[in-house]
C-alpha positions as CSV (number, residue, x, y, z in Angstrom):
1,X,-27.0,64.6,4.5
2,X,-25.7,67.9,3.6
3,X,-27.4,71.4,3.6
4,X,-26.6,74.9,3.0
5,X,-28.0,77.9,5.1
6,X,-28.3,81.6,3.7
7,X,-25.8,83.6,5.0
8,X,-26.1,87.3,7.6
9,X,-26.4,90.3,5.8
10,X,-23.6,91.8,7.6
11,X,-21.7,89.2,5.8
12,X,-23.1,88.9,2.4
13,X,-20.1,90.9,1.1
14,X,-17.9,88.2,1.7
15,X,-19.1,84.9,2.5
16,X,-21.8,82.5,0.3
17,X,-23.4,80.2,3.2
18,X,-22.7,78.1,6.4
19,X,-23.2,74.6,5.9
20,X,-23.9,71.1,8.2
21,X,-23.1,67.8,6.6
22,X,-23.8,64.5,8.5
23,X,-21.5,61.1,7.1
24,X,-24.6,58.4,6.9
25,X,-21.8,55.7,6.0
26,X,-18.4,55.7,5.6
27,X,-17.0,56.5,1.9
28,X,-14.5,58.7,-0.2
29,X,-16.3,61.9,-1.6
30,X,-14.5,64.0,-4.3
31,X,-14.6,67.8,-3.5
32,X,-14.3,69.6,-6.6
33,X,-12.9,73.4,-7.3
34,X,-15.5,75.8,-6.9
35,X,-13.7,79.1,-6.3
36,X,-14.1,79.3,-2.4
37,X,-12.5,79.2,0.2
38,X,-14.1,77.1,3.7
39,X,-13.6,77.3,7.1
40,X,-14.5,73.8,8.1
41,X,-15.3,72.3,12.3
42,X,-15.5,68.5,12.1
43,X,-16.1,68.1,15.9
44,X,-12.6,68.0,16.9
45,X,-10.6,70.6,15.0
46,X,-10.8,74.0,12.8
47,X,-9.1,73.9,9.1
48,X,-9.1,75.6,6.1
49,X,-10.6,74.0,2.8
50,X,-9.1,75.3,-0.9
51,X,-9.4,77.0,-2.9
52,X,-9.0,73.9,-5.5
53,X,-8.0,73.4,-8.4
54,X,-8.4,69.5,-8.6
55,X,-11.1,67.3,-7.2
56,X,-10.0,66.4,-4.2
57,X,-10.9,62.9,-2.9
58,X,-11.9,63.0,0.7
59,X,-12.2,60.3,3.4
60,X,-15.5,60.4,5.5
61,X,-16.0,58.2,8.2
62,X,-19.9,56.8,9.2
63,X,-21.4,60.1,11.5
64,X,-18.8,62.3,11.1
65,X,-20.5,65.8,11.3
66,X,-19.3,69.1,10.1
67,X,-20.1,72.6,10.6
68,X,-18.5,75.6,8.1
69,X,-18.7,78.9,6.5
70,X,-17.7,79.1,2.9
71,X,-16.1,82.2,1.6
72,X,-17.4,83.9,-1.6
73,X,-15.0,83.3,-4.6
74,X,-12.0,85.9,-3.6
75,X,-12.4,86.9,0.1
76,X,-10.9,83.9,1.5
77,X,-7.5,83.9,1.8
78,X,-7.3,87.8,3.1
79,X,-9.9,87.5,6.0
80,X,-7.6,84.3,7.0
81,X,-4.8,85.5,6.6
82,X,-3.1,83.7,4.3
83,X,-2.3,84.4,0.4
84,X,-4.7,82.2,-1.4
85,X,-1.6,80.4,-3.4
86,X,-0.5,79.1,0.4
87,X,-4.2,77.6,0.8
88,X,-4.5,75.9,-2.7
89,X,-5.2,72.8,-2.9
90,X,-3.9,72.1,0.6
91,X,-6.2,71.4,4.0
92,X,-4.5,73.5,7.0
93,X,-5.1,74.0,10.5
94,X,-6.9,77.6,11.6
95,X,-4.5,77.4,14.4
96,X,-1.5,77.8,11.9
97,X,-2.9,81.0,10.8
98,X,-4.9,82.3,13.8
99,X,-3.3,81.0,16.9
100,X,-5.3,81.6,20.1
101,X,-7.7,82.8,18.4
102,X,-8.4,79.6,16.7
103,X,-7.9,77.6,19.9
104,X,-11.1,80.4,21.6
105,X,-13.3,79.3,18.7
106,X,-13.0,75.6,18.5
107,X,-13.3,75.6,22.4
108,X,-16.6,77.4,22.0
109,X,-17.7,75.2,18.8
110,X,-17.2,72.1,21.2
111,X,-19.5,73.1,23.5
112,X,-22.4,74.4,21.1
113,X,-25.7,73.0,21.9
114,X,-26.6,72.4,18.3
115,X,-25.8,73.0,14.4
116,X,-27.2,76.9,14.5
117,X,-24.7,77.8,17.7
118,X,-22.2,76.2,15.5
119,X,-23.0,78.6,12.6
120,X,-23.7,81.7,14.2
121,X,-20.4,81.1,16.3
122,X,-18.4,81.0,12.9
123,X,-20.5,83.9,11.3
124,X,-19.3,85.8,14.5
125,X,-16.0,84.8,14.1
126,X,-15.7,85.6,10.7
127,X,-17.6,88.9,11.9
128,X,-14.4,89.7,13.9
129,X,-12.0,89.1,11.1
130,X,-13.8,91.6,9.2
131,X,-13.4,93.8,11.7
132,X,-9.4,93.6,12.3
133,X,-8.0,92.2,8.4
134,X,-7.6,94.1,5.6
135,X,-11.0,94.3,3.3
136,X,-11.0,91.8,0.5
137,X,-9.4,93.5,-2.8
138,X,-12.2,94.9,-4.9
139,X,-10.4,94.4,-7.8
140,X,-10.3,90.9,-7.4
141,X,-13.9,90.5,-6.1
142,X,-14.7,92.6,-9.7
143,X,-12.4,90.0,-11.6
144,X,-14.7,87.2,-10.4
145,X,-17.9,89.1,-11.3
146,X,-16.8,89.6,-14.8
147,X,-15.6,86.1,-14.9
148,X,-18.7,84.3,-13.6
149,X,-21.1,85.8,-16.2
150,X,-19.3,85.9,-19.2
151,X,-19.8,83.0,-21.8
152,X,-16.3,83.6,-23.3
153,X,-13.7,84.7,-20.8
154,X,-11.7,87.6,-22.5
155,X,-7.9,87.1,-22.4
156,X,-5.8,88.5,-19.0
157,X,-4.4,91.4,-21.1
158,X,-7.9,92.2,-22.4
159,X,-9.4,91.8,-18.5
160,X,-6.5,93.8,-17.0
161,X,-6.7,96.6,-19.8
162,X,-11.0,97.3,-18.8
163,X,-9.6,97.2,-14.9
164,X,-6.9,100.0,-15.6
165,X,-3.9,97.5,-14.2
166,X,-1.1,96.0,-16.0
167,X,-1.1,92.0,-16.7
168,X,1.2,91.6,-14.1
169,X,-0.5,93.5,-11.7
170,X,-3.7,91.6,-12.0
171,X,-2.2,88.3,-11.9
172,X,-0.5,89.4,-8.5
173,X,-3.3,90.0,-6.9
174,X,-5.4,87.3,-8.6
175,X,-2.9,84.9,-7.0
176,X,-3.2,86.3,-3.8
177,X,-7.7,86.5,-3.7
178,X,-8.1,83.2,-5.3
179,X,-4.6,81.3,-5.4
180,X,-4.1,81.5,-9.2
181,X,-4.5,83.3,-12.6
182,X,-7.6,84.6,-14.3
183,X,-7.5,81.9,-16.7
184,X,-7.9,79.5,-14.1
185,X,-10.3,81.4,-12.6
186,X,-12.2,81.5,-15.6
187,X,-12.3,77.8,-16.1
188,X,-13.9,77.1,-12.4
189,X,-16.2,79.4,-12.5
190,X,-17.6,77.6,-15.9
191,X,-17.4,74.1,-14.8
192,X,-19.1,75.7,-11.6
193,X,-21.8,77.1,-14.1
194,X,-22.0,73.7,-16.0
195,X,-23.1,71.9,-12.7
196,X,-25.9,74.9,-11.6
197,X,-27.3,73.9,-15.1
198,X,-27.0,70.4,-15.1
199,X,-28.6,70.3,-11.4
200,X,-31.5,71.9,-12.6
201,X,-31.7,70.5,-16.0
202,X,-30.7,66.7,-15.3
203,X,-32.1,65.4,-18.7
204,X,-31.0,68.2,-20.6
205,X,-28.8,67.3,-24.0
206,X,-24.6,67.7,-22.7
207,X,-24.1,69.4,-25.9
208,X,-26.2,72.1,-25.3
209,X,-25.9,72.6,-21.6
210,X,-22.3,72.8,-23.2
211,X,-22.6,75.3,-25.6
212,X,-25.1,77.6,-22.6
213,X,-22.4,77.6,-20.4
214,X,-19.7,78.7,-22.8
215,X,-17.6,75.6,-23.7
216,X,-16.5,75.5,-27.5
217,X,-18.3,72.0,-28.0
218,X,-18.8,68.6,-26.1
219,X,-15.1,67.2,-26.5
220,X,-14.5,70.8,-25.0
221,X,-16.6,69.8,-22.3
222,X,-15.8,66.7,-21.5
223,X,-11.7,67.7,-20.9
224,X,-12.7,70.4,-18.4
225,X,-15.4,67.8,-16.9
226,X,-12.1,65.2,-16.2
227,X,-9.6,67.5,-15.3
228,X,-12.0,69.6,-12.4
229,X,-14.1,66.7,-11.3
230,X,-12.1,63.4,-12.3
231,X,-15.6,62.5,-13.9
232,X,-17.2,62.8,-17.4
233,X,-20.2,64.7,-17.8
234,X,-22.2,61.5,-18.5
235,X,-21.4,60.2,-15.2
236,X,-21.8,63.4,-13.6
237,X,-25.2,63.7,-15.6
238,X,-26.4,60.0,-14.4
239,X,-25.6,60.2,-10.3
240,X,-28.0,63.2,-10.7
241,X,-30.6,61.8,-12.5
242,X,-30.3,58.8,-10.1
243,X,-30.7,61.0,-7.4
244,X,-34.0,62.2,-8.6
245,X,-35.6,59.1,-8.6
């Protein structure tokens, strides 16, 4: 079971949801890239999730429970502390980039009485950081804005150009907010816009779902699908139609 709660409005700005999952039987899930960043309490210890750039096939055991907040595409990596190149693809311990601070929290998660002390103690938390790090870099956060709506992502010269930075400038920073390039960028935040579609539209035709959410055609399409999710968009397209049922 796995659910998503609407974030505070103090932290809107940076941060998409808190989320509880419970393990009903033991299995390997496949996280795929989605742009965030998570902060992720799984009863015994605090880490940090992403940001991916591959599905990630994760090990679940039968009632495992976890508690996390998930970082909006971008603001990750500076209210943690870490660039977002040194959190990609990798799964590393709060305490590594926090310390005692870390240690404070997971003490206090330990002892919550139930999932909503869990979140609001990681919404505090993350309330704090806000506080004491440095802001997350508007440029980047307006990077990902342009990204995520635009059928057909323009090239990095073309992006940095409308910014007012150089290419190399905007990479820099890219690499630091999300822990790579625009172009990467770009790609996620498709497949990511391929899967809102195909949620909601399970039947829908894959060619057209392709061409709404800005691949070139199907065979275009079906590469991305493989390379983010280590599926095919038929597969992806049947587990949520057999969900439904």
């Amino acid at each position: 079971m796995y659910e998503e709660y609407a974030i505070s409005e103090r932290l809107r700005r940076v941060a998409r949801c808190t989320w509880h999952q419970v393990t009903e039987q033991a299995h390997i899930t496949r996280v795929v890239p989605d742009a965030c960043t998570d902060i992720i309490w799984n009863g015994r210890r605090l880490s940090v999730a992403g940001p991916d750039t591959i599905p990630m096939p994760t090990p679940l055991a039968a009632g495992e429970r976890f508690v996390a907040i998930r970082f909006a595409p971008g603001c990750g990596p500076r209210l943690i502390g870490a660039p977002g190149t040194a959190l990609r693809n990798a799964r590393v311990e709060l305490e590594e980039l926090w310390g005692d601070r870390a240690k404070l929290l997971a003490d206090a998660l330990a002892q919550a009485r139930d999932v909503a002390t869990a979140r609001e103690l990681l919404e505090a938390a993350v309330g704090m950081q806000l506080l004491a790090a440095e802001q997350p870099d508007a440029l980047a956060l307006e990077t990902a804005r342009r990204l995520s709506g635009a059928s057909e992502a323009p090239s990095v010269a073309k992006l940095a150009g409308d910014l007012g930075i150089t290419e190399r400038q905007l990479l820099r920073r890219a690499n630091f907010a999300f822990g790579y390039g625009p172009k990467q960028l770009a790609r996620i935040l498709r497949f990511q816009r391929f899967m809102t579609a195909l949620r909601r539209r399970p039947a829908e035709s894959l060619a057209l779902l392709a061409l709404e959410c800005g691949f070139v055609d199907q065979a275009h399409l079906t590469h991305e699908i493989a390379e983010l999710s280590g599926s095919t968009p038929g597969q992806l397209q049947a587990e949520l139609i057999a969900s439904d049922v």
